[in-house]
N, C-alpha and C positions, 0 to 999 in steps of 0.2 A: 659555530658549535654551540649547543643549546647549552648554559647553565646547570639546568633543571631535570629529572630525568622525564622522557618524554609519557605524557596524558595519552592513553589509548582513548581513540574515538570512540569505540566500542568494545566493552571490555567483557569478552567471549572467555578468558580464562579465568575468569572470577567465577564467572557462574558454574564453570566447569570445577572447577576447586569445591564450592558447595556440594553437586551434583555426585560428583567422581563413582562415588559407591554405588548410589541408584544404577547412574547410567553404565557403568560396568558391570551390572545383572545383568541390567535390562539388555544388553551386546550380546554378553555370554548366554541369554537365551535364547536368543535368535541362533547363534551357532551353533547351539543345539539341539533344534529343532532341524535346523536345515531348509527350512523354508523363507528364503531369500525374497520372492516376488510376491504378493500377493499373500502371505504369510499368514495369523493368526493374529497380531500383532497390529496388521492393519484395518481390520475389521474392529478391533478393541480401540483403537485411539478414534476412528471415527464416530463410534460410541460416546468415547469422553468429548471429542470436541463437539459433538449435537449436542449433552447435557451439560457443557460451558454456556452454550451460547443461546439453547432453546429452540434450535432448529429441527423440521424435522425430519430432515436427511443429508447427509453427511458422506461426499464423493471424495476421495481424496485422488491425486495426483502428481506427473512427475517434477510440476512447476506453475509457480504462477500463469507465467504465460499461456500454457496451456489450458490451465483454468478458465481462462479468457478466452480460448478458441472453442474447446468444447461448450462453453456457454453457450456465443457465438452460433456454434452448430446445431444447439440442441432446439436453439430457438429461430431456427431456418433462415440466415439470416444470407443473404447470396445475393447479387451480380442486382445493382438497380434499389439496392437498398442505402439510405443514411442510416451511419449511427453514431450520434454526438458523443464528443468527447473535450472532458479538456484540453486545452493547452501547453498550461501549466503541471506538466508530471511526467513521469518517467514513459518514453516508446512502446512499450507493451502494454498500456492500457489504448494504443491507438493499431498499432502493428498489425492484430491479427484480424481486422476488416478487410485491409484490401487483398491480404491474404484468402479471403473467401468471394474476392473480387465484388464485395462491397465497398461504399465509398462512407470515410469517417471524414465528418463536417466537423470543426474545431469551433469551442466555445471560451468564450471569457472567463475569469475568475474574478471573486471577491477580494477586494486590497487586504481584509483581515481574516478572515479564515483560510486563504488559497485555496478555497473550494469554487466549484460549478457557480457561476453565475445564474440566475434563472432567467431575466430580462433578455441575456444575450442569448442565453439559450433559444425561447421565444423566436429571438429574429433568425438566426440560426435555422430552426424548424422552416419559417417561410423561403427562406433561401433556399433551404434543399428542393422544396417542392415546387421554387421557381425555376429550377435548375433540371427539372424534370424528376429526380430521386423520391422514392419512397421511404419517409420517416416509419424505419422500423422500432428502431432504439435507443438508449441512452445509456451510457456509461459515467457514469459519478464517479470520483476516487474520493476516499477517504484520509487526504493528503496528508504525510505527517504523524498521521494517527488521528484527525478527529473528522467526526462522521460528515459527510457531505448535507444538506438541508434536503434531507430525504422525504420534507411532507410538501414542502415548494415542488419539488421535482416528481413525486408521487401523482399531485395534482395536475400538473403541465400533461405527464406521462398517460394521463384517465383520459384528459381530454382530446390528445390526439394520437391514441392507441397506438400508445410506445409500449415494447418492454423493455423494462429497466434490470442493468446488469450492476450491480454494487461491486464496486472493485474495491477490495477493502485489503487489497496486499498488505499497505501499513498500517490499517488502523481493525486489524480482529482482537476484540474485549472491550474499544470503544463502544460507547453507551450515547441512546438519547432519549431522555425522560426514564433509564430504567432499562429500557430496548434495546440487548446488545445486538452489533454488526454482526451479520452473519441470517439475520431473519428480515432483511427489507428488501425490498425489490421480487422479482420472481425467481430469482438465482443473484448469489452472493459468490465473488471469489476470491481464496487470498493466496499467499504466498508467505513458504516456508524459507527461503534465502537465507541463510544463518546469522544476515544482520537484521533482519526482519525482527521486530517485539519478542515473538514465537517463531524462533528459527532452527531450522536442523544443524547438521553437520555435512551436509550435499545440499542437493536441493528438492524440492517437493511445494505442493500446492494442495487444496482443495474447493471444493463449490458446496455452497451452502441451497437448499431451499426445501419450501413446505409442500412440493408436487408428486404426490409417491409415482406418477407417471414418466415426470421429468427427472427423477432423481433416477429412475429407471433406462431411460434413454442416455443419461448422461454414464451409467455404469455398461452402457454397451458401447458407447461411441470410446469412450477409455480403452475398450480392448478390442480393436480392431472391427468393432462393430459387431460383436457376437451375439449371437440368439441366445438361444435356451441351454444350446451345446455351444462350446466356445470354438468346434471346427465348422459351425453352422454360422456364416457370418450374415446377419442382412442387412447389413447395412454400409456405405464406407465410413469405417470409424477409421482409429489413431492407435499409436499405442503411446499411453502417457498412464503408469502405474506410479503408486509410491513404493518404494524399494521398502522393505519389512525390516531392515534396520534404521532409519530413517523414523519410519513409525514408532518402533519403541524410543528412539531417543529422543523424538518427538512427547512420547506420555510421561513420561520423565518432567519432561521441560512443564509439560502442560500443569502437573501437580506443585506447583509455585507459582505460576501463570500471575496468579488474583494476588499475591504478596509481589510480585515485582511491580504490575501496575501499579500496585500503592507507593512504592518505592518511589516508580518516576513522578508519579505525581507532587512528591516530596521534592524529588531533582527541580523539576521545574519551577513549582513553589520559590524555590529559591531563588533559582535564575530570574525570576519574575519581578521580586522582591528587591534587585538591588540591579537591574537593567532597566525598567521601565523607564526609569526619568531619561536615560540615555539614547535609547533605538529604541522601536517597534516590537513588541513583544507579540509575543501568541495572543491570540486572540480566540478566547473559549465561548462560546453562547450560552445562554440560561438553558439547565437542565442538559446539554452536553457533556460526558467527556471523555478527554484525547488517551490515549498509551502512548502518547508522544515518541513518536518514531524516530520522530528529530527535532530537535529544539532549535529553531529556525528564527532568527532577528531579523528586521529589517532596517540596513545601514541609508544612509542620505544618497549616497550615489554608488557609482563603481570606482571610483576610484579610492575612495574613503576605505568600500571594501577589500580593497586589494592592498592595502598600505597593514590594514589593522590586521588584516590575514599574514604578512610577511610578517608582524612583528610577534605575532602569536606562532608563528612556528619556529623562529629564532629562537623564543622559549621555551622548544617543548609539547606546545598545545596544537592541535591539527583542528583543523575545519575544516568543512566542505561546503561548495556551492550546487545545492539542489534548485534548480536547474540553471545551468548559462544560458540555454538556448529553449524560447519554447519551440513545441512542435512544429509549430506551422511556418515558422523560419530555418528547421533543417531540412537540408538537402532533400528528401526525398519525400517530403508531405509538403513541399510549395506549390505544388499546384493543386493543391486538394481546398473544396471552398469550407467556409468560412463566418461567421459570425459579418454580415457587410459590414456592420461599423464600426471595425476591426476590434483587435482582441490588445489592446494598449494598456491594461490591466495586467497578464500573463507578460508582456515584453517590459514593462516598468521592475514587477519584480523578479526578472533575473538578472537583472543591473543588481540588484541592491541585498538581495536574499543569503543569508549567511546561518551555519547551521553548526552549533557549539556540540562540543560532546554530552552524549546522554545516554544515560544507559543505567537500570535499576542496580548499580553496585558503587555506581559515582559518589564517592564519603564526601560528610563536605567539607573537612580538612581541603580535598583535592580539590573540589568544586570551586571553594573560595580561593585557591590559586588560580584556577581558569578566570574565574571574575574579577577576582584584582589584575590584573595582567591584560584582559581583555579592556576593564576600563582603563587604564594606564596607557594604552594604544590607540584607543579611542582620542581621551584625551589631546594624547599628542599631535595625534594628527588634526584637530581641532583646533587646536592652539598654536600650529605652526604654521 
């Protein structure tokens, strides 16, 4: 039994405590209105979220994932095509290729960013087109929250006429040089998951980009592939909308958006400040930076991590291991090819990767219990 009362990993009702009043208009207008799907509501946050980000068009939908297929679709991507991805990240950035009976070739990652490698990427590319595949695209995630090395992979992507899909599920408001996620690549997509930076209260997603063509193709493949009339279909699309309560509680969220990132930045600030001599810390690049999705260490091995994990929850404090397994070692992408010289970067660290609580309402009263506690753990099992 835990001492202490327990640390929420993500503390969803804090911000709702703030919110409460907004976001119970913003409810009570939608029920008023009665337009449930497609609403008034969803056209207005798409609005705000293109003059968050500077984008210049703004699709929303019923989920990240989907984000990712309609991309996927809009840029013909089908039977006989690669399209790289990493490794190291969550299944729906890889999932919805073979879904379009494309083949996704897996890439390496950086030891301190846990972003796209580019080198491996490189060979990656040669292997697909050893392998007979047509290099159609690439997929970057913005793990974490901070942006993938978008002018390395921009350039790779120029020379061997890729396009580049920005998954940026966890890092939308991440910045580089200035340049928010949501304007790189030819289509950007993220996800609204409620532990997401900018999360709903269900789920939902959008696509980012600057094609009024494509922005256009992507708002008929959303609804069943409708024309001009919505019983006029020509296309086979999807139905993947954002629900019109979602969306207001979404605009809600979004008008603090730019105060919370300062927030975490502050979280991690700290965590940074009195972990670094001990584990691997984040690792931010010049002119970068993260909405830290999750505040992610890197311990010496697994078993170090699994000792400090059981003593941080006997206390009250939760962690989570983003990811145990990369992609290309679960069950249903092991035969899918691959970076040849393998991806030993991505399998190092999900031995070792551990992900402390973070979240922009984290006081550091509570923070410095997570950190005293996590080094106390640390410690011990070091010294024992």
């Amino acid at each position: 039994m835990a001492s202490n009362p327990k640390v929420p990993f993500i503390d969803l009702a804090a911000q709702q405590s703030r919110l409460r009043a907004d976001l119970d208009r913003a409810i009570a207008g939608v029920l008023d209105e009665g337009a449930y799907i497609m609403g008034p509501d969803v056209k207005k946050f798409e609005a705000e979220l293109a003059s968050f980000c500077g984008a210049g068009h703004v699709i929303s939908c019923a989920n990240g994932t989907d984000a990712l297929l309609l991309a996927l679709m809009a840029l013909g991507v089908g039977e006989g095509d690669a399209v790289f991805v990493p490794s190291f990240t969550f299944a729906a950035t890889a999932e919805m290729v073979p879904f379009l009976r494309a083949t996704p070739v897996f890439v390496d990652s950086h030891a301190d960013t846990f972003n796209m490698d580019v080198e491996s990427l490189k060979r990656a590319i040669v292997e697909a087109r050893a392998r007979g595949l047509r290099p159609k695209a690439v997929i970057p995630v913005d793990l974490f929250g901070l942006p993938a090395d978008m002018a390395a992979i921009g350039a790779i992507a120029a020379d061997e006429g890729l396009e580049i899909i920005a998954d940026s599920a966890q890092g939308f408001g991440a910045t580089i040089n200035g340049r928010m996620t949501g304007t790189f690549g030819r289509v950007t997509t993220t996800s609204f998951f409620p532990a997401k930076p900018l999360g709903c209260y269900g789920d939902g997603g959008a696509l980012f980009t600057d094609d009024p063509e494509l922005a256009r193709l992507l708002d008929s493949l959303r609804v069943h592939g409708k024309g001009s009339d919505k019983y006029d279909n020509v296309r086979i699309g999807t139905n993947s909308r954002l629900d019109t309560l979602q969306a207001a509680i979404l605009s809600v969220k979004l008008s603090v958006y730019a105060e919370e990132i300062e927030a975490r930045d502050r979280v991690a600030a700290r965590y940074g400040a009195r972990l670094s001599n001990l584990v691997g810390t984040p690792f931010i690049p010049d002119g970068y930076r993260s909405v830290w999705a999750q505040y992610t260490v890197k311990m010496n091995d697994a078993n170090e991590r699994a000792s400090v994990q059981a003593a941080l929850a006997e206390d009250g404090i939760p962690t989570v291991v983003y990811y145990p397994l990369p992609l290309h070692m679960q069950t249903i992408y092991r035969d899918y090819p691959r970076d040849p010289a393998g991806l030993p970067v991505a399998e190092d660290l999900c031995t070792r990767v551990l992900s402390l609580p973070m979240h922009p309402y984290l006081g550091e009263q509570v923070q410095m219990r997570i950190i005293d506690a996590f080094n106390a753990a640390l410690l011990s099992v070091r010294e024992g």
